[in-house]
GUROSE-614466 format. One record per residue (C-alpha): residue in one letter; x, y, z. Coordinates in steps of 0.02 Angstrom, whole numbers, padded with zeros to 5 digits, always signed. Layout:
residues N
AXYZ...
//
This chain:
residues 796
X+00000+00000+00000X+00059+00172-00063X+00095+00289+00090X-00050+00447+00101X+00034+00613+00138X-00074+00725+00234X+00012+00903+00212X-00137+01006+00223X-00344+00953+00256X-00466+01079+00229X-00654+01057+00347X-00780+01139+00255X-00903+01195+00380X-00846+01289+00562X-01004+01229+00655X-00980+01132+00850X-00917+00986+00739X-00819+01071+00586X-00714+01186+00719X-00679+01053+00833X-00631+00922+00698X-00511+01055+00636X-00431+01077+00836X-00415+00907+00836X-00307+00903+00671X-00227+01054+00714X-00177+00969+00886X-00088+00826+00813X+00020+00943+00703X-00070+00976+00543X-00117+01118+00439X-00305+01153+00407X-00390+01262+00300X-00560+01291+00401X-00699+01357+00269X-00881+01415+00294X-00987+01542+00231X-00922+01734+00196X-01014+01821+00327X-01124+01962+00261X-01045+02103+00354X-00869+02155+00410X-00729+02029+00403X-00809+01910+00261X-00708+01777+00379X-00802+01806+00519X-00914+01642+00527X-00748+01528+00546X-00650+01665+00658X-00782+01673+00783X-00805+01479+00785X-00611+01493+00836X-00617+01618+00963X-00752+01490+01026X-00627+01342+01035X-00533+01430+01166X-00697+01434+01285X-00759+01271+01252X-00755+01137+01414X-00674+01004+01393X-00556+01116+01283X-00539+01060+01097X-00376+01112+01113X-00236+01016+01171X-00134+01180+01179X-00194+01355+01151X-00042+01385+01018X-00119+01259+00912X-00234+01384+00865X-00094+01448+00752X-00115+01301+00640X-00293+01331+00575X-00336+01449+00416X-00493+01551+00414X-00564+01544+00241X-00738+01555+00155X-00811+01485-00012X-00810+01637-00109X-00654+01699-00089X-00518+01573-00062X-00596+01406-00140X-00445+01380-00247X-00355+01331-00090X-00448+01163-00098X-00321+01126-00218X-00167+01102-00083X-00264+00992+00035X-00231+00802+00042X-00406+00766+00136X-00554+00873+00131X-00692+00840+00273X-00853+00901+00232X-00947+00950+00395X-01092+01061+00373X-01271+01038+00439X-01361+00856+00400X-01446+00917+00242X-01449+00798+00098X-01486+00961-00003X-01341+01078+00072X-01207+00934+00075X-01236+00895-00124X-01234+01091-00174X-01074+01086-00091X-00999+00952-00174X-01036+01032-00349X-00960+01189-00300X-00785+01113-00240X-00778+00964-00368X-00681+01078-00501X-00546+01106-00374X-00499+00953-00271X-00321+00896-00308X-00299+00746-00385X-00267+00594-00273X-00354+00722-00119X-00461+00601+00003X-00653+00683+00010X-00752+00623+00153X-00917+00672+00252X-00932+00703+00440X-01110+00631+00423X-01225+00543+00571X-01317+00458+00458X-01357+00504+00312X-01328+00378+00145X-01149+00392+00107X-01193+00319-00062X-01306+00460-00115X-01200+00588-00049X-01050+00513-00188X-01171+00513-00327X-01186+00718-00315X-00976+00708-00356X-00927+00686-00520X-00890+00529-00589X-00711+00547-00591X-00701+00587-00396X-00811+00461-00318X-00687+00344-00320X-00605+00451-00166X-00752+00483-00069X-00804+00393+00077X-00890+00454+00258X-00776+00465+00391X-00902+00495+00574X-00808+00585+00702X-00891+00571+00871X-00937+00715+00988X-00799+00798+01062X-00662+00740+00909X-00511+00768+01004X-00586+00647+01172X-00696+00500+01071X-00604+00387+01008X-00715+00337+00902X-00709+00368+00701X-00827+00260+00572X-00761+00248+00399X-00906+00208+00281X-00884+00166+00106X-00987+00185-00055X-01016+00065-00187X-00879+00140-00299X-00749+00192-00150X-00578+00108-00183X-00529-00010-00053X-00334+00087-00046X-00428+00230-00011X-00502+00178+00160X-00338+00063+00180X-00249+00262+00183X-00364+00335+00280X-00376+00197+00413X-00203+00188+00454X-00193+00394+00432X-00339+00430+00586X-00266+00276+00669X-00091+00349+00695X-00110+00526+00655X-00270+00570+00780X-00267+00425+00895X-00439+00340+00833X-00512+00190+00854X-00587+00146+00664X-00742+00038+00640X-00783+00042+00453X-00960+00035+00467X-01088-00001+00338X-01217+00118+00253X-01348+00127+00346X-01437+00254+00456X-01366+00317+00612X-01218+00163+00545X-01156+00060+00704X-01134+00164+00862X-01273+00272+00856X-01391+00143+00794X-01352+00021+00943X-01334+00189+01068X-01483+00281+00996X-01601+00138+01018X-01511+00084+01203X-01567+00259+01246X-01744+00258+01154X-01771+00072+01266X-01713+00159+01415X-01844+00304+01392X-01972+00180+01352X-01956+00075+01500X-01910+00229+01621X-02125+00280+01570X-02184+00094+01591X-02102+00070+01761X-02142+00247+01824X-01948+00305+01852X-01890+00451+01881X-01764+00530+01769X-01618+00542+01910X-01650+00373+01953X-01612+00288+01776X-01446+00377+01784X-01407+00306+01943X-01468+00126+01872X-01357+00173+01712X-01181+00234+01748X-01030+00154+01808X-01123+00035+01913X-01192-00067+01744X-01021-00009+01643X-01079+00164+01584X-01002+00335+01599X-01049+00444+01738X-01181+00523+01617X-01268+00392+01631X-01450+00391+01494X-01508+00578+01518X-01360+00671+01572X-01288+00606+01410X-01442+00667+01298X-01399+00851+01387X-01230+00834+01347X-01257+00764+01167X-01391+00908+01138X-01590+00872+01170X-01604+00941+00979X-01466+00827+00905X-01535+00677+00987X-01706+00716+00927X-01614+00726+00736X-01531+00568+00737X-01699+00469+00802X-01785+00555+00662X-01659+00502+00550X-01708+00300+00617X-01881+00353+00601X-01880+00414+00420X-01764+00274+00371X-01800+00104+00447X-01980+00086+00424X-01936-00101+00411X-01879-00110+00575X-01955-00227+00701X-01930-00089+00811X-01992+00067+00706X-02136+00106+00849X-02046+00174+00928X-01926+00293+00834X-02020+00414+00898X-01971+00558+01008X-02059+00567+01190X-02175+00705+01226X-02086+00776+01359X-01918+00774+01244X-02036+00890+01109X-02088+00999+01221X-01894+01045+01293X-01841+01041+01138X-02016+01176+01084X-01944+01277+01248X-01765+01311+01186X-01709+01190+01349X-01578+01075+01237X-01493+01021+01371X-01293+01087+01451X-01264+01184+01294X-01431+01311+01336X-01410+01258+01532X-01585+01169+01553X-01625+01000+01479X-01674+00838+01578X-01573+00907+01722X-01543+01127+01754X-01428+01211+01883X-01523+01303+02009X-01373+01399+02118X-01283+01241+02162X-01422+01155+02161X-01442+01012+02026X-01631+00985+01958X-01711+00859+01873X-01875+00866+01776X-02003+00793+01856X-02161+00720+01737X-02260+00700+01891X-02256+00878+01947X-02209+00956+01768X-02080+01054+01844X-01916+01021+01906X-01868+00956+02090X-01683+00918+02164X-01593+00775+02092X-01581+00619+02215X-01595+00462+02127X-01521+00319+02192X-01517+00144+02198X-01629+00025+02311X-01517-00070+02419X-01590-00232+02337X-01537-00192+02165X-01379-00117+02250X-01347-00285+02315X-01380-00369+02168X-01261-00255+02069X-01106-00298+02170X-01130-00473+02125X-00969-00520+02027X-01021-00672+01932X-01108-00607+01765X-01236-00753+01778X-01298-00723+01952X-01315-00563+01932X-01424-00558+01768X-01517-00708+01845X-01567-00615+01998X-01602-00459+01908X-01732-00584+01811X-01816-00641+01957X-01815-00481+02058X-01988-00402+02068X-01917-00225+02117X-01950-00098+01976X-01752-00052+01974X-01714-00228+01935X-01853-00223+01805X-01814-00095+01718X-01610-00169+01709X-01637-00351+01655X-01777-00257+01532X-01651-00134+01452X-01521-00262+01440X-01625-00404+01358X-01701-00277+01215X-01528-00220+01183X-01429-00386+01171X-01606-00453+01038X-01590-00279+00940X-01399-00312+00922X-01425-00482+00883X-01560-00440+00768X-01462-00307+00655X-01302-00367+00683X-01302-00412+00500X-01369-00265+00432X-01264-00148+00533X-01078-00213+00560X-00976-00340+00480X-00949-00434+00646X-00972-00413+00826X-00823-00368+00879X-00845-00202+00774X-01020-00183+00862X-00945-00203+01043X-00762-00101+01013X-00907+00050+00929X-01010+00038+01093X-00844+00056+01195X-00766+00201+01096X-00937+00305+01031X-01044+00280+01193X-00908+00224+01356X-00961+00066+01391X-00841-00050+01481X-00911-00187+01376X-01016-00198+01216X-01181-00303+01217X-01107-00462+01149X-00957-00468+01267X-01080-00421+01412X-01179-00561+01344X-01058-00699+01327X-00980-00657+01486X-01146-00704+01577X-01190-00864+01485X-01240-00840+01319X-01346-01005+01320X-01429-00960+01485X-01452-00767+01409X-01519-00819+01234X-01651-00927+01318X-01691-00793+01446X-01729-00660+01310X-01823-00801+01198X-01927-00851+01319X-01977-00654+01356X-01979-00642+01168X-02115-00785+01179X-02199-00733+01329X-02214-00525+01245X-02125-00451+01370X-01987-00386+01235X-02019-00232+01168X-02016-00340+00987X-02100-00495+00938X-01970-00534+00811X-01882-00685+00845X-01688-00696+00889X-01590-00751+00740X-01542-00946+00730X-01336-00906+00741X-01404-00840+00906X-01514-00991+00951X-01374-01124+00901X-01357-01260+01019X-01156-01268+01012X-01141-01066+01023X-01039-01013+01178X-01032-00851+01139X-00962-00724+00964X-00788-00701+01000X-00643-00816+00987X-00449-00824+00983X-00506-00841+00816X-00608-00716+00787X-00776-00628+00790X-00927-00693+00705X-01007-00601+00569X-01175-00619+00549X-01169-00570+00348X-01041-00713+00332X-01083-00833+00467X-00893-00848+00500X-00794-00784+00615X-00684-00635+00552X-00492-00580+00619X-00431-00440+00658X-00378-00314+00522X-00206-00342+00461X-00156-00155+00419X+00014-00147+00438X-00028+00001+00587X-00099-00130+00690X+00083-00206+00729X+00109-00035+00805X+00013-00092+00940X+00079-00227+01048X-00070-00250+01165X-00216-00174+01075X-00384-00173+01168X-00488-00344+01176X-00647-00387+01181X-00701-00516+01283X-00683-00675+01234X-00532-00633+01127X-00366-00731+01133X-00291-00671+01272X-00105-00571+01296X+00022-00682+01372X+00173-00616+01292X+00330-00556+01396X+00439-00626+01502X+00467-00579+01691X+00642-00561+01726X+00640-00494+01913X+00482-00441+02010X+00425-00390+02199X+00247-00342+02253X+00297-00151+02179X+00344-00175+02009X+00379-00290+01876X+00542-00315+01764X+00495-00417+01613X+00541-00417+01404X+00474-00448+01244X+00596-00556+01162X+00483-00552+01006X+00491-00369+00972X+00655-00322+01060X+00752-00463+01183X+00876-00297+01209X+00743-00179+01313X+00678-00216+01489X+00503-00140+01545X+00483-00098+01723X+00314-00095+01770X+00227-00014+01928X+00109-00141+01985X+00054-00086+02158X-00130-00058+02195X-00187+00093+02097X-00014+00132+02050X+00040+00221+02211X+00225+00235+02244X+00273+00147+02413X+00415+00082+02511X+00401-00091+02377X+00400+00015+02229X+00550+00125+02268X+00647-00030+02313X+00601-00114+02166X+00636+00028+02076X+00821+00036+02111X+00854-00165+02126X+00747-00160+01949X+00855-00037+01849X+01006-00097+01928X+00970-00288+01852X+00929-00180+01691X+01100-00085+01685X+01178-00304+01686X+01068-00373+01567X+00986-00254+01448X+01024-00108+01321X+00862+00014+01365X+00733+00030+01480X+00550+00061+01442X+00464+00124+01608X+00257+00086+01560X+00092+00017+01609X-00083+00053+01555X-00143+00191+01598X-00121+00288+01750X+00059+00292+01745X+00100+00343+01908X-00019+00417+02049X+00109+00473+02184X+00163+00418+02335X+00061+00295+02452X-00010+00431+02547X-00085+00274+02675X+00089+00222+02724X+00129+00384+02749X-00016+00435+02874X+00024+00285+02966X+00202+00316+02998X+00156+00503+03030X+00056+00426+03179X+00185+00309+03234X+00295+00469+03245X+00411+00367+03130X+00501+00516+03054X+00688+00436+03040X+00601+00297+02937X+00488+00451+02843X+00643+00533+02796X+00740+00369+02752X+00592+00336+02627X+00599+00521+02549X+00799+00504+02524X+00749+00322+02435X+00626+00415+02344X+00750+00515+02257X+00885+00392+02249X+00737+00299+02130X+00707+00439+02030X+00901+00472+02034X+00911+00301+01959X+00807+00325+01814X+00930+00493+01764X+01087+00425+01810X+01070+00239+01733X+01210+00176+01610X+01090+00140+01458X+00940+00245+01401X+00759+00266+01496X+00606+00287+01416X+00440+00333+01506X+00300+00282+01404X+00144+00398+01486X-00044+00373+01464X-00149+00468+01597X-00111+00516+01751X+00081+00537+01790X+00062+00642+01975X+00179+00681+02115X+00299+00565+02111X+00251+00498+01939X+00268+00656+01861X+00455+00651+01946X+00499+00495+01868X+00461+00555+01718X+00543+00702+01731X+00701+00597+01764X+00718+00482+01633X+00803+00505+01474X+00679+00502+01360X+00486+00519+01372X+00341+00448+01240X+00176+00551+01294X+00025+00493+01256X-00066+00657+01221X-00202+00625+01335X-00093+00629+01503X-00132+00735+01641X+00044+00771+01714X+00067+00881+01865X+00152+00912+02045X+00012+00892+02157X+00102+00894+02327X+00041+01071+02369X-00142+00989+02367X-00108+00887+02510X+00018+01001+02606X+00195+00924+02544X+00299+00977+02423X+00394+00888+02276X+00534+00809+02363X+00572+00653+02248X+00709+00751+02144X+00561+00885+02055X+00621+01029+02154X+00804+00995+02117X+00755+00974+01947X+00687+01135+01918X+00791+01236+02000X+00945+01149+01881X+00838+01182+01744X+00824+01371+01793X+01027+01398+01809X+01032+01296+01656X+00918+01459+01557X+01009+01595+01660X+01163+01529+01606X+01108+01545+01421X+01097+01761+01468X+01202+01904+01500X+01159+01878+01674X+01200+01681+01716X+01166+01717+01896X+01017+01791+01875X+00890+01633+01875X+00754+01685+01990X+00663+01739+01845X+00658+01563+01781X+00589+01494+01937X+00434+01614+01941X+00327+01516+01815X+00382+01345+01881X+00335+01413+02069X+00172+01451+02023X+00134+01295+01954X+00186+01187+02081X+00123+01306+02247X-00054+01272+02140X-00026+01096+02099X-00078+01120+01913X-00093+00984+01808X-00057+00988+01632X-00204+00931+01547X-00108+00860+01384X+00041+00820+01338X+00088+00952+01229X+00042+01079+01403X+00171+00950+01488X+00297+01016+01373X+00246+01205+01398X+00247+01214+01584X+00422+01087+01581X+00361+00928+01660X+00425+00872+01492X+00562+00933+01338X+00500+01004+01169X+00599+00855+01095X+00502+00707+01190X+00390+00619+01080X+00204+00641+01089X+00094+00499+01028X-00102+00513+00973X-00130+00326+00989X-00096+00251+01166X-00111+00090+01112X+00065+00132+01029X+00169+00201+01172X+00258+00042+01214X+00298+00009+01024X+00354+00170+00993X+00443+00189+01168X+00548+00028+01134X+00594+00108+00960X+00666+00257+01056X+00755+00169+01170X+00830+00043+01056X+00878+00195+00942X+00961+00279+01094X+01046+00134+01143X+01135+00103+00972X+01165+00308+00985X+01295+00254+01103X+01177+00330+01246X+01290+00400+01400X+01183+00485+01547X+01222+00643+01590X+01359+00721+01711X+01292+00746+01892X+01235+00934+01951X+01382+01033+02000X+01405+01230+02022X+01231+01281+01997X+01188+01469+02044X+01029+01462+02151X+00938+01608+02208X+00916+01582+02393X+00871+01714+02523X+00831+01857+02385X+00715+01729+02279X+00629+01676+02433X+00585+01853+02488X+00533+01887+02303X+00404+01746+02321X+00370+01795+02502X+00319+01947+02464X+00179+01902+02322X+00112+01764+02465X+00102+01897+02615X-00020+01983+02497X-00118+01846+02449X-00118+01802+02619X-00180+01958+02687X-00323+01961+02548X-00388+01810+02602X-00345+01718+02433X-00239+01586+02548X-00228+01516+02719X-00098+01530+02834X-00024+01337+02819X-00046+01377+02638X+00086+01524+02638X+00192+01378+02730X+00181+01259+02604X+00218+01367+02458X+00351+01451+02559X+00436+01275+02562X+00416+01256+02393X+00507+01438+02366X+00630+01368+02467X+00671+01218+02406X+00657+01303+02222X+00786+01437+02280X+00912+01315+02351X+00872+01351+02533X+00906+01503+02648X+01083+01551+02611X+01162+01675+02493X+01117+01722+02332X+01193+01667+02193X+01296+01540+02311X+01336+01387+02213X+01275+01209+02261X+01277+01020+02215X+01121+00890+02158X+01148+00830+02336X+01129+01009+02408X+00988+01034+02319X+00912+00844+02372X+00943+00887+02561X+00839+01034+02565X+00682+00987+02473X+00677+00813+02568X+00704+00930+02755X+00565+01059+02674X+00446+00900+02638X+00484+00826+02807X+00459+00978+02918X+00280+00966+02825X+00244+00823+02854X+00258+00833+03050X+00131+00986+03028X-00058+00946+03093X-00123+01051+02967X-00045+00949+02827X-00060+00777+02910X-00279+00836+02901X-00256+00871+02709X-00189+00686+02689X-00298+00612+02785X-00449+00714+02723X-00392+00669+02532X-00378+00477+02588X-00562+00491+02666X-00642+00577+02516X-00522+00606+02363X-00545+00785+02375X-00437+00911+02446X-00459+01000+02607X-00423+01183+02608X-00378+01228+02822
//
């Protein structure tokens, strides 16, 4: 296959989607030309500027940096169409009108490039009649490519192809939005609403109907329909606000105009209550009244009853509760079966119409199940798709179940299950084999684009052969040492593998017996695991020796603390730490330490110590304050470097967290040269590469922290000065000024003389006495013990 060049793409349309599809590309490096209308008055760009102004406001923020911005041309139709002619991919994404879309395609046909990519951002709509309005010549390189709602987070993307769309084509674009953005590809079929939303859509439209036949309250659906079934935190009807009250009601239009041969077409229909909103301007978060409205702080929830809105406070019975924490899938369907309560209704109901739709259009919808499930995961959040949830709790014992309601009309279709379904012998759709396809009545593998190799341990569905490559080479109960002698015998991984990825007195010794065994026997080290990374330090053990009064043994840990993330600098071949999510505290220290890092752009990498009264004491203070003599030194002034510590002082007496990898390389967690990834699914390919790569380099650490200019007592009274006046306006508390007094100090090299010269070991000795001295503080021993009771902060 012939490599696809993406130099420029132009979106054509700056709507919600359009603008945000553009942020997305312009996030992962590339040039966009972003086109709409030419406004009537003043700037004729105005449309497409004021959609980017927007993207700065938006929550959660399109942008993965607000410099990306840079990257994205404001154009419109009348005046700068030529440009069309430089892009490599042009995504159509204007309103979901058959009309609109086709008018556009004449009007750009005479200037796409030859060998450009043309594809439509559509919901729904027939991706095959959309290509007939190109000319003959282009339809060849049109196909519709369904970004999901917000682009840069979904991971979501369905490719759908038309009946004259080369196969190289979607082979190109495939492996393009698979590397390039990050996405998980289905290539859907052509019709409406394609996979995701046709499974989600109608999982939503069975929730609403059974929510009015068992007499539920809105508030108390969500609470049935979050994380305790698998679902995001949105649950049913907080998701319809977020998706938009008015885009929901389009795409179940679409179903209703479009599969009038459905079993199910009855109800296509959109609720009263949802017309009526929708009649009222209340779409949901994007108008700030939907299903639920803020009142104050007060969250409300409509009420059907009452025909007005009341607090929120659904929640589950304790029966269904009970039943929920069940962990054997089987049980826990069966007793949701036999339960009379109306919560336990209402879940075995929902689930058993769901698993018979899927069943039912599998074949009309996907080419096998595993495309159906891996859509419901990336599109809609679930933790499983129907048929893994289904297999997992007996699909014999579930097919029957459903039948027999089927029989009994208790479904909300009498259409039978299909016969693959029904077969005797059937255990369940996926295989180490494969996943069945209903079109084919086989079961189908796994693509085998060569950008699938990129990723070592892609995500499974269940059922799927399972990943028992690498070898352990050396392990305790904090980490893991271990190899892939099939992709690279020369590269250790260490692995944190404590519970929830804290960083106690295990890890830190594995750490350094870990990358010593490394330094014998290997060439690199990759430092990974699925996401989180890294969490911080084991703020339990801590409390407990802070209670014993065990501060010899609290210090000892701090100074083995560093001497771990001293390790990771200082080792004789090169470290790599692959990141996915949350690298914090001390995670965000090891990081900062090793010789090379492979971001995953979607990490969330900070110095949170300030949040629970500490300081960063695991090498993060030394760091900086090397880093800052390293920039004075690069002046006329190379003693000068409290300048260099203000940013870094704010961020850390604030605990921000960068909130992507790129802002991890802005505020200096991490280099402009490390290596941000779209895909996490590729760090540990990618992260081997760079180490393997450094390692033939003829890698050599670097030289140990001598002579570095620090800016002591004058930089501490600098920062002193800009806390006594936030102090005295109320904006912190008093043990706040103390803790980002210690930070000052540790940042400054401690309380002597400015410009005084110190060691790494200077430098280590004061932020592990500031972080001590903390510790033996009531105030901050209330903050850790107040974040370990509720996982929020305490501000005293």
């Amino acid at each position: 296959m012939s490599k696809f060049v993406v130099k420029h793409v132009a979106v054509l349309g700056a709507g919600v989607m359009g603008a945000q599809i553009a942020a997305h590309l312009a996030n992962a490096g590339v040039p966009v030309t972003l086109f709409d209308l030419a406004a009537k008055e003043g700037d004729r760009n105005g449309i497409v500027k004021k959609a980017l102004t927007g993207l700065k406001k938006l929550e959660p923020a399109p942008l993965a940096g607000v410099a990306r911005l840079a990257l994205i041309q404001p154009a419109n139709y009348d005046d700068h169409i030529e440009r069309l002619q430089g892009c490599d991919l042009i995504i159509e994404a204007i309103a979901e009108r058959m009309d609109w879309k086709t008018a556009l395609y004449e009007r750009i046909a005479p200037h796409v490039a030859p060998g450009a990519i043309i594809a439509s951002n559509t919901s729904g709509l027939s991706i095959d009649a959309l290509g007939h309005a190109l000319p003959e010549q282009l339809r060849h390189r049109f196909c519709g490519i369904h970004f999901f709602n917000p682009p840069r987070y979904m991971r979501l993307v369905e490719i759908i192809a038309t009946s004259h769309t080369e196969p190289r084509v979607l082979d190109q674009l495939e492996t393009w939005l698979t590397s390039t953005l990050g996405k998980g590809v289905i290539r859907a079929l052509d019709t409406p609403n394609f996979v995701a939303n046709r499974i989600g859509v109608f999982s939503i439209l069975a929730a609403m109907h059974h929510t009015a036949r068992l007499g539920l309250g809105f508030d108390e659906v969500d609470a049935l329909t979050g994380p305790k079934i698998g679902r995001p935190k949105s649950a049913t009807y907080r998701t319809a606000d977020v998706v938009g009250l008015d885009t929901l009601a389009h795409v179940i239009g679409t179903m209703d105009k479009n599969l009038a041969d459905d079993p199910w077409h009855r109800y296509f229909k959109q609720p009263e209550w949802l017309a009526a909103l929708i009649s009222k301007g209340a779409l949901g978060q994007k108008s700030g009244a939907g299903v639920y409205r803020k009142a104050g702080r007060e969250i409300q929830v409509l009420d059907l009853k009452a025909q007005d809105y009341r607090p929120s406070a659904g929640k589950l019975a304790d029966e269904v509760g009970a039943i929920l924490k069940e962990r054997d899938p089987a049980k826990r369907f069966a007793a949701l079966r036999a339960s009379s309560h109306p919560q336990a209704q209402f879940l075995w109901s929902l689930f058993r119409d769901i698993f018979h739709y899927s069943a039912a259009q599998l074949a009309n919808v996907a080419d096998n199940a595993r495309d159906l499930d891996l859509a419901m995961r990336w599109g809609f959040g679930w933790a499983q798709g129907p048929f893994e949830t289904w297999q997992a709790a007996g699909w014999q014992q579930i097919a029957q179940a459903v039948a027999e309601d089927i029989a009994a009309g208790r479904a909300m279709s009498d259409s039978p299950l299909p016969a693959w379904a029904l077969e005797p012998a059937r255990q369940g759709v996926h295989a180490p084999e494969g996943s069945y396809s209903a079109r084919s009545g086989k079961l189908h593998a796994r693509s085998a684009l060569p950008v699938y190799r990129r990723q070592i341990y892609p995500e499974r569905v269940f059922g799927e052969a399972p990943d028992n490559r690498g070898v352990t080479v050396w392990e305790n109960e904090g980490v893991r040492l271990w190899n892939l002698p099939d992709v690279d015998p020369g590269v250790a991984i260490l692995s944190v593998i404590s519970k929830n990825h804290t960083l106690g007195a295990e890890v830190l010794e594995g750490i350094l017996q870990a990358v010593a065994r490394a330094e014998r026997e290997f060439e690199g080290l990759v430092i990974w695991h699925p996401a989180p990374f890294a969490v911080g330090a084991n703020l339990q053990q801590v409390v407990e020796a802070c209670a014993a009064g065990q501060w010899d043994m609290l210090e000892a840990t701090v100074e083995k603390f560093q001497r771990a993330s001293q390790a990771f600098k200082y080792a004789q071949i090169p470290t790599v730490a692959a990141v996915q999510g949350m690298a914090l505290g001390g995670g965000c220290e090891f990081l900062m330490h090793a010789s090379h890092r492979v971001l995953a752009l979607e990490s969330y990498i900070g110095l949170v110590e300030a949040g629970v009264g500490l300081i960063p004491a695991g090498g993060g203070s030394k760091e900086f304050a090397g880093r800052a003599a390293a920039l004075a030194a690069k002046t006329a002034t190379p003693g000068e470097v409290f300048p260099f510590l203000q940013p870094i002082f704010q961020t850390i007496a604030t605990a921000q967290v960068a909130k992507s990898a790129r802002e991890a390389i802005e505020t200096g967690f991490a280099r402009e040269q490390d290596i941000v990834l779209f895909h996490p699914d590729e760090l540990l390919f990618v992260a081997i590469g760079q180490a393997r790569a450094a390692a033939q380099a003829g890698y050599v650490p670097p030289a140990r922290l001598q002579n570095v200019p620090v800016a002591g007592r004058n930089g501490i009274a600098n920062f002193e000065m800009m806390l006594v006046n936030m102090r005295e306006g109320g904006m912190i508390s008093a043990h706040d000024y103390r803790v980002a007094r210690s930070a000052a100090v540790a940042l400054c090299g401690g309380e002597i003389e400015t410009g005084t010269r110190v060691d790494e070991e200077w430098l280590l000795t004061v932020e592990r006495k500031e972080f001590v001295a903390l510790l033996r503080t009531p105030e901050t021993q209330a903050r850790i013990r107040h974040t370990l009771e509720t996982g929020k902060p305490l501000r005293n």
